[in-house]
C-alpha positions as a Markdown table, in Angstrom:
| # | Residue | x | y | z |
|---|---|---|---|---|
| 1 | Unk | 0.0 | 0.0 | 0.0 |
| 2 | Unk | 1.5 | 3.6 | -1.0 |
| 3 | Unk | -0.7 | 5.7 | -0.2 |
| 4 | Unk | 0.4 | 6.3 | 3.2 |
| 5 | Unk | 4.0 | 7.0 | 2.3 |
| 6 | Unk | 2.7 | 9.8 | -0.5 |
| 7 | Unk | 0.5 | 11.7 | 2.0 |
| 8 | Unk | 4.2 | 11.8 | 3.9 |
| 9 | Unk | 6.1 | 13.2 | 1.2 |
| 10 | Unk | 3.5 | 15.6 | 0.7 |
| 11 | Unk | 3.4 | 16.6 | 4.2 |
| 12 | Unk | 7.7 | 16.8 | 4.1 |
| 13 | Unk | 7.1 | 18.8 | 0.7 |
| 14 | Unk | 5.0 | 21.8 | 2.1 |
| 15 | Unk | 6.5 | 21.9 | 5.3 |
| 16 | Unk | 9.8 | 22.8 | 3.5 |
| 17 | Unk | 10.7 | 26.7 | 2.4 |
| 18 | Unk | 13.0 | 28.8 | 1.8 |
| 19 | Unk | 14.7 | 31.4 | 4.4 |
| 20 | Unk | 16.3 | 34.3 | 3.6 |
| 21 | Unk | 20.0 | 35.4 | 5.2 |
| 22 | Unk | 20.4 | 39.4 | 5.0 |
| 23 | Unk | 24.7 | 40.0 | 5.1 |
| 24 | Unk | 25.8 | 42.5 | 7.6 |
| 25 | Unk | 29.2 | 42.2 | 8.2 |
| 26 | Unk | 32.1 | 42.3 | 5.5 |
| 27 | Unk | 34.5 | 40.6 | 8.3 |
| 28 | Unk | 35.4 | 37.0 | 8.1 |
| 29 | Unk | 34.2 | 35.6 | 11.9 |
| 30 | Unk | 33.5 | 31.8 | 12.5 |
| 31 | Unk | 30.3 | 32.2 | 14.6 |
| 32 | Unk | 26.2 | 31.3 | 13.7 |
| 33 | Unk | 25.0 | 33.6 | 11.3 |
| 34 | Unk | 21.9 | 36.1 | 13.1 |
| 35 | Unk | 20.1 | 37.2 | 10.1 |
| 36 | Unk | 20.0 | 40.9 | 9.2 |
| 37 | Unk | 21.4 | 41.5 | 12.8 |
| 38 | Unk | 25.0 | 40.0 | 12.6 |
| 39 | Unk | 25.9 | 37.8 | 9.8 |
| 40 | Unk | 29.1 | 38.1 | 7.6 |
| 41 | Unk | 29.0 | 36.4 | 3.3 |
| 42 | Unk | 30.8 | 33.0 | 4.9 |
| 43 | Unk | 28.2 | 32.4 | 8.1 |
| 44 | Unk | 25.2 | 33.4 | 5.3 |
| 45 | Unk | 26.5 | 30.3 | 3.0 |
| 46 | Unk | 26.7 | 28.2 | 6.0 |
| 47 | Unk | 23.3 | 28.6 | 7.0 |
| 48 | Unk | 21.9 | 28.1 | 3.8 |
| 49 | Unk | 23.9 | 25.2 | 2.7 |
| 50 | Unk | 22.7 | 23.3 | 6.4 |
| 51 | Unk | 19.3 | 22.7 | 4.7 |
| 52 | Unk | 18.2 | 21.6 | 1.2 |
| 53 | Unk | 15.8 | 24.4 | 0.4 |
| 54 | Unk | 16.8 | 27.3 | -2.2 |
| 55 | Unk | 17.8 | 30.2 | 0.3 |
| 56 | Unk | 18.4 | 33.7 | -0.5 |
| 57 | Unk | 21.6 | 36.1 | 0.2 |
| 58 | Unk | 20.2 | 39.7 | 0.2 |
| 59 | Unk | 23.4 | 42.4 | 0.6 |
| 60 | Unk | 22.5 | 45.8 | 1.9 |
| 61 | Unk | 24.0 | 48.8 | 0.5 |
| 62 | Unk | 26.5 | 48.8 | 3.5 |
| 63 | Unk | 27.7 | 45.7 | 2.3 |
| 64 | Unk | 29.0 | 46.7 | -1.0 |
């Protein structure tokens, strides 16, 4: 019977989504990444790479 195991992929499918990481810092530190707080380019590509979901890097003005 599969019917059980599709409503579960289902489930897994919607639950997923995408986050979005604002860059703050243009220093190079090796902490957890606090989004549009405190988060330098490398902690941004860390957070998004820890989940399989297609994140987005946003880079103020300040940034550039």
């Amino acid at each position: 019977m599969k019917f059980p195991s599709i409503i579960l992929v289902l489930i897994f499918a919607i639950s997923a989504h995408a986050a979005t990481f604002t860059v703050t810092r243009t220093d190079d530190r090796n902490t957890t990444c606090d989004s549009g707080v405190d988060c330098s380019l490398k902690e941004a590509v860390i957070a998004a790479n820890a989940v399989a979901t297609d994140d987005e890097l946003i880079f103020p003005q300040i940034c550039l």
